[in-house]
N, C-alpha and C positions, 0 to 999 in steps of 0.2 A: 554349866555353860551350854550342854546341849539340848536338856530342859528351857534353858532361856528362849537357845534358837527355835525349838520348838514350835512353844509358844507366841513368836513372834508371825513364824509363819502359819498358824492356825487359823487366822481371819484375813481375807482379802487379799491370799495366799496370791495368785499372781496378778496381782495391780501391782504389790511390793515387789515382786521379781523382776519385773518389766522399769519399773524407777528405778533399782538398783542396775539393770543391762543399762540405762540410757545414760544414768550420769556416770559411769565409767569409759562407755562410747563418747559425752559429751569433752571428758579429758583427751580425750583421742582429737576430735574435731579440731580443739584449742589451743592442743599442742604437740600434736603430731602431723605438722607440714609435710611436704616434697611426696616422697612416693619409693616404693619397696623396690620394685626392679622394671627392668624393661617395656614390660606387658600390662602393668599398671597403670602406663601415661601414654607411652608410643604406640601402642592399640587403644588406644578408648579416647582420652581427654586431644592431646595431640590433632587427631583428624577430626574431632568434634567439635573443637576451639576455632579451627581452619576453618570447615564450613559453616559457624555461624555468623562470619562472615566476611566470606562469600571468598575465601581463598581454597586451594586444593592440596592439603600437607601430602608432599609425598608423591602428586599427581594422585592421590587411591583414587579420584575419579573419574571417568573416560570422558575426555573435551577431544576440540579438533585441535589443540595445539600438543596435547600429546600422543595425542593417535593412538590409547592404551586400548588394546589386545583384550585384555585378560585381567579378571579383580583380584582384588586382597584374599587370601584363603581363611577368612574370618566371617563371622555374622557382622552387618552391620546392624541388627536392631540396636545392641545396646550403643554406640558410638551416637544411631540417631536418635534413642532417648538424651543421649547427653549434649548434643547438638541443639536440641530442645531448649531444654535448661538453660544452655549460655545466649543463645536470641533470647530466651526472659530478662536474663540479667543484664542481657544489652540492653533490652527496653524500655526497663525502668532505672538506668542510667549507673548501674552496677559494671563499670569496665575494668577497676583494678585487678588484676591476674590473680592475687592471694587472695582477694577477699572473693574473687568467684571461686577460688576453689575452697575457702574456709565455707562457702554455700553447699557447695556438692559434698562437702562431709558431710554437714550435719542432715542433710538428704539422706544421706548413706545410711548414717547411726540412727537417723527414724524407722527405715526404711526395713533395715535389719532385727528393729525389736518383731517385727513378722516372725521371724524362725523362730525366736523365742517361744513365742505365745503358740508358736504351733508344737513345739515340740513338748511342752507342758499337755496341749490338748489332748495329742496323740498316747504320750503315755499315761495321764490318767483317764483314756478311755478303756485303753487295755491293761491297768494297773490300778494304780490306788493314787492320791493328790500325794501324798509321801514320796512316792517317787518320783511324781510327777514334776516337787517342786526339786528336789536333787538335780534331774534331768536339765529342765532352765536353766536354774544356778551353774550348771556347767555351761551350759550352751552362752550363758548370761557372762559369765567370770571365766572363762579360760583364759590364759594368760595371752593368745594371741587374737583373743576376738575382740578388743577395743581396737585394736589400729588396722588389723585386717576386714573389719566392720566397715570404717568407713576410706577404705580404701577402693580404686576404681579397676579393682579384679572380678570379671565376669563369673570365678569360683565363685563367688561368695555372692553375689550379684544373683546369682540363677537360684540361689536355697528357697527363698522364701515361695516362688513359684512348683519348684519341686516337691517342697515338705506339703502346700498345699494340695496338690496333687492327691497326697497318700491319704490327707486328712478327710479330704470329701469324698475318697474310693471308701474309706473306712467307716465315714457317715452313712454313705446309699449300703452298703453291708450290715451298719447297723439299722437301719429301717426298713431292710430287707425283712431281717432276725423276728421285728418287732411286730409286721404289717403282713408277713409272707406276699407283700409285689413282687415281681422284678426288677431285678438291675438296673432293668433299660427303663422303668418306670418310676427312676426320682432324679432329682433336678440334681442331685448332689454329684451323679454318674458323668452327666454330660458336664456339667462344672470343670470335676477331676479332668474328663478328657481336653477339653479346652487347656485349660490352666498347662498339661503335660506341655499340650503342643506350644505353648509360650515358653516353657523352660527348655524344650531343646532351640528353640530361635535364638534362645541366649548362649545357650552352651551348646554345642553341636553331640560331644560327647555325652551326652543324659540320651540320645536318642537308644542306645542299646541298654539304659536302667527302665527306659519305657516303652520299650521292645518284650523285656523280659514281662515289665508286670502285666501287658497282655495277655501274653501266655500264660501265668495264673489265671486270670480270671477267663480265659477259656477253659481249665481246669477247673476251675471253681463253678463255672455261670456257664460254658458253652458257645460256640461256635456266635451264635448270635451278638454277644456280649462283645465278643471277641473282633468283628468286625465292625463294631460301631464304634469302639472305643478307639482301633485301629484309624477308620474314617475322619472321626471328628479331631482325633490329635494330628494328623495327616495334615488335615485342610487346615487346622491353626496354624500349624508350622509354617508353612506354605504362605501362610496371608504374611507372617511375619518375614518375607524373606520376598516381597513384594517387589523391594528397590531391584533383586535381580531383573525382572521384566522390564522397569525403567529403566538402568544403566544400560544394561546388555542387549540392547537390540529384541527385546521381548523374549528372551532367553531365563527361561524358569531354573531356578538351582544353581546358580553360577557360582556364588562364593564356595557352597557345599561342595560343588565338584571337583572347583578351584581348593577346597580342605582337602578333600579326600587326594587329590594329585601332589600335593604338597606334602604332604605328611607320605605318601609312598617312596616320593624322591628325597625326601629328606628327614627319615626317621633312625635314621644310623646317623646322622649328622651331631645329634643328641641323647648322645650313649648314657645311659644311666643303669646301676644296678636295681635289682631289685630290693636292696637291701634300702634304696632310697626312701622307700614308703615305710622303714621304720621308724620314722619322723611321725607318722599317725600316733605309734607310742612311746615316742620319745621328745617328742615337740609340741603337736598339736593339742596332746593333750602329757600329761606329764606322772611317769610311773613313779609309786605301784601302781596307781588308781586305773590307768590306762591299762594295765595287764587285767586289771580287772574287768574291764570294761569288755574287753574282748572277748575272753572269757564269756562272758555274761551273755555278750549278743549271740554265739553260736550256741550257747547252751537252750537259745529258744528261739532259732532262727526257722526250725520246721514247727514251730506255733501260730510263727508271722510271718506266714512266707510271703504274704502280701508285699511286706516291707523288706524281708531279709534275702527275699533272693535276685530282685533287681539291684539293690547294693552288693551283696556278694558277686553279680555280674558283671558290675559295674568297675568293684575293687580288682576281679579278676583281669578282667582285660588291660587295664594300669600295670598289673604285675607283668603281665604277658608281651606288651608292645614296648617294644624300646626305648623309644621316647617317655625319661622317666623325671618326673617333676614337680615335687612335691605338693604344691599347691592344687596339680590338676585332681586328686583324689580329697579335697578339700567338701564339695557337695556331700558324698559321703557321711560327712561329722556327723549330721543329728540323726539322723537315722541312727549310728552306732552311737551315740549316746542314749537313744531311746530304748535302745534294745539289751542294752549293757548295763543298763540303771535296772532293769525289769530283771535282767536274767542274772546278775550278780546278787541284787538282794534278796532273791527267791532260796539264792545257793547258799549263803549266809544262815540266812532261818534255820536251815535244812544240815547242815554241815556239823559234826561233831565237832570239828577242830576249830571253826570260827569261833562255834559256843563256848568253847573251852578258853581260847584265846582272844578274850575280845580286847583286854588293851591293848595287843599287838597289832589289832584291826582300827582301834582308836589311834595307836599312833600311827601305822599308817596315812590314817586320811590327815591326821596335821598335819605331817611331813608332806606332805601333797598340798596343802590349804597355804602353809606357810610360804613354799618355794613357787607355787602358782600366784600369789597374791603379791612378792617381790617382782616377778616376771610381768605380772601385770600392768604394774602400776611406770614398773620400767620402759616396755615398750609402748604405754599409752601415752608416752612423752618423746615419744624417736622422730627424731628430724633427719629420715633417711634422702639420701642425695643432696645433701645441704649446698655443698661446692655447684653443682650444679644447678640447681633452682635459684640460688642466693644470685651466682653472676649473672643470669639471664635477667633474673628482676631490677639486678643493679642497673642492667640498660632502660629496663622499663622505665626505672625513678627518675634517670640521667635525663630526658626529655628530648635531648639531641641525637637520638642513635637512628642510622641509618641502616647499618649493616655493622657486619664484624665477621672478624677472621678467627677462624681456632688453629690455635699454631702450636702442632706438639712434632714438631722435624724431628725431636729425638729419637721417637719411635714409630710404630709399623700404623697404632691406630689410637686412636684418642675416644672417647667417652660420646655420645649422643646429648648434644645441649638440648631443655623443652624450651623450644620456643613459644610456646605459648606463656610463658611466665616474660615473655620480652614485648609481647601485645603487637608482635610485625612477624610476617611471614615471607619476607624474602630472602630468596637462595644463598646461604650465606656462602663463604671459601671455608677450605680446610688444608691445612699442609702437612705432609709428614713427610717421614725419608725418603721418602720414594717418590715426593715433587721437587721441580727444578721450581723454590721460588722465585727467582727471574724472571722465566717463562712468565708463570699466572700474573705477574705483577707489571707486567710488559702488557697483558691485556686486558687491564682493570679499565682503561678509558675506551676503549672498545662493548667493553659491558656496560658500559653508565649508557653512551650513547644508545644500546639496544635499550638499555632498560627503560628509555624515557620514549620508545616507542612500545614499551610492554611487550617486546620479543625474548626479552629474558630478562627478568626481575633478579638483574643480582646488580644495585649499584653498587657505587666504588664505598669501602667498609672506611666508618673511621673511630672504630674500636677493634681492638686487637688485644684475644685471650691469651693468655699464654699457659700451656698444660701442663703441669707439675713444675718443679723447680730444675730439672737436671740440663746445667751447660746454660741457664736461664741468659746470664748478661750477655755470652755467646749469643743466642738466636735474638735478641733484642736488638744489639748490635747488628748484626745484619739487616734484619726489617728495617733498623733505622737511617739507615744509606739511603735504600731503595724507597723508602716511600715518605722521609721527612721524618722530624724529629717527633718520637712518640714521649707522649708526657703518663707517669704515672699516675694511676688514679685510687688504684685500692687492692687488696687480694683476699680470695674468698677461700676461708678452711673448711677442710672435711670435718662433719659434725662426728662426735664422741663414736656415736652407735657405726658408722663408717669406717673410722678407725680398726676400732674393737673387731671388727667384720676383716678389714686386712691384716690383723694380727692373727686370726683366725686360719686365715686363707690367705693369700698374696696374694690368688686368681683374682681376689675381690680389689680391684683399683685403690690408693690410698691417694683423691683429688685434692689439688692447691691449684686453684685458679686467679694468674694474675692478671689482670685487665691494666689496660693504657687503650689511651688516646692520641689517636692524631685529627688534624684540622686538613677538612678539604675544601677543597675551591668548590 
């Protein structure tokens, strides 16, 4: 068997690796709808859906009718890459909700064979195509990189600009090696620099992984090296953070400032352990293989310090700041794949005990091959937030929705519907225990009249969600006094992986959304 694999991978080694990452990404695209958690749709898709056109999800953008102060403590590059995208697909007459997003995955899953192919380069520049193609193969088939591929997380979004980074620092070093120019004398350098300054425009936090690798190469190259590399990633960043000057009254850095204020007043808000990031070897990637891994990257992290010590910078400050969450250590991956492939099989060769013990080390990597390749193929088919995406789209199909109510009185707070899966942007109602609905229903005809002069876009709703099933005919019955007879229409269940998730966890909501109707004048 491993003879076979071998030799399969011995000719046109990654063109095949790169087909096998995209048609396991391409299952992801075609059957993994909805979205992972908050920061996947409500940061990115959400306010990009909004402005393409020509609404303000959120208000995140300063008009004179909301007199906004102060922005989002986010980049907007990537929202206005994706903002892009949905004006295309306006354009050429692509407005269904799912089929624009069934677009932006498989964007995604193109988009992401990048890391691949760079992480193959990187290690067989500094290794051998053996490992090289290991390296892929994981970066390619880990069990969470089909749906977190083409999923709309800025983690994973910034890699391929990141790993490029290292790969053209590592080219201009290698032409250094070959030519004895300088640094500042190949195109590869100022490349690397550019490219940096684009990945922290995407991710704020890469800015201290490309902090650090300066500092190498003033160690390495010197003061000079050090200051242009500094400059040029500077002014990229800078160009990408351009809309602060337009929003902000000419005001350079706004969201950054706006991040860094944010995350000071509210980094205890989201306590986490440290122990959180043992998901890197126990999730992200899946032990033993992962103890391996790790292992392996420190075993040769002062060989590459090029590559090992802005990711060690970078893992450290993760561990060190509060705010602890899983995915924000996610850039990270190929770099420690890169480095764990190189310095685990160097240890192997070299180890009495591997030698001695190699079918313990064969079985090992099954036992890893078999439980990653069930998890893969599992979550390349997860229909996370189903309850959620399913009811909004249901108003989409409905053709008559104006508005709608989310009615969960029972308790303190109800779930965020994506409106953008409803193809309308007006301020919906919400009720919980803590509204008199009376009151708000006493002044729904007061709203339609503002709204039909555009003072407040919330007309009068005539669909009405209802939040889980608890005291259901109760709170039906009452709405149905007050605002006319609501007629049943359908209810939407929480998908399998959702479930599974509050058996897990109870924190994790278990959604049943009932929809009705009522008719308004």
């Amino acid at each position: 068997m491993k003879d076979r694999v071998i030799s399969f991978f011995s000719k046109n080694t990654l063109p095949k690796i790169v087909l096998i990452a995209l048609s396991v990404r391409l299952i992801a695209v075609f059957f993994a709808p909805g979205y992972m958690m908050h920061d996947d749709h409500f940061l990115t898709v959400e306010p990009a859906s909004s402005w393409a056109v020509g609404e303000n999800f959120n208000d995140w953008l300063p008009t004179l009718e909301n007199k906004r102060t102060g922005p989002e403590p986010i980049s907007f590059l990537y929202p206005g890459i994706l903002m892009v995208c949905f004006k295309a697909m306006h354009s050429i007459g692509i407005h269904d909700p799912m089929h624009q997003m069934l677009f932006i995955r498989l964007l995604h899953a193109v988009y992401a064979l990048l890391t691949v192919v760079l992480v193959f380069r990187i290690t067989a520049k500094w290794s051998n195509v053996q490992n090289a193609t290991v390296a892929a193969l994981l970066m390619a088939g880990l069990a969470i990189m089909p749906n977190y591929s083409v999923r709309n997380l800025v983690e994973m979004v910034c890699m391929p600009p990141f790993m490029a980074g290292f790969w053209w620092l590592i080219c201009a070093q290698d032409k250094v090696n070959n030519t004895k120019r300088e640094l500042l004398h190949t195109g590869y350098f100022w490349a690397a620099a550019v490219i940096f300054g684009l990945a922290v425009g995407l991710r704020f936090q890469l800015g201290l992984a490309v902090a650090v690798t300066g500092v190498v190469l003033y160690f390495q190259n010197g003061w000079r090296t050090f200051f242009a590399f500094g400059a040029v990633s500077l002014l990229c960043f800078s160009l990408t953070q351009i809309d602060d000057i337009l929003l902000w009254g000419g005001k350079p850095f706004q969201h950054l400032l706006g991040y860094f204020a944010y995350n000071k007043e509210n980094a205890l808000h989201y306590p986490g352990s440290p122990f959180t990031y043992l998901s890197f070897v126990g999730l992200f990637i899946l032990p033993p293989v992962s103890l391996f891994l790790v292992f392996g990257y420190f075993r040769v992290a002062r060989r590459y310090l090029l590559l090992a010590l802005p990711i060690l910078a970078f893992l450290l400050f993760h561990l060190v700041y509060p705010n602890r969450q899983e995915r924000f250590i996610l850039p990270a991956l190929p770099a420690v794949l890169v480095l764990g492939v190189i310095g685990w099989n160097e240890y192997v060769k070299q180890s009495a005990f591997w030698v001695r013990n190699t079918r313990l080390l064969h079985g090992c990597y099954v036992f890893f091959v078999v439980i990653n390749t069930i998890g893969l193929f599992t979550l390349a088919t997860v229909f996370s937030k189903k309850a959620r995406v399913e009811a909004m789209y249901y108003l989409y199909q409905a053709g008559d929705y104006k508005n709608h109510v989310l009615e969960y009185s029972h308790q303190d707070g109800g779930a965020m519907l994506p409106q953008h899966y409803s193809g309308q942007w007006t301020k919906f109602y919400y009720w919980n225990n803590k509204t008199r609905i009376e009151d708000v229903v006493a002044k729904m005809p007061e709203a339609e009249r503002l709204f039909q002069n555009r003072d407040m876009p919330k007309p009068i709703p005539n669909y009405y969600l209802f939040y889980d099933g608890d005291r259901l005919q109760e709170r039906i019955a009452r709405l149905d006094t007050l605002v006319g007879p609501l007629h049943y229409c359908t209810t939407i269940e929480s998908g399998w992986f959702d479930e599974l998730l509050h058996r897990l966890n109870d924190k994790n909501s278990l959604e049943r959304i009932h929809i009705y109707k009522v008719h308004t004048p």
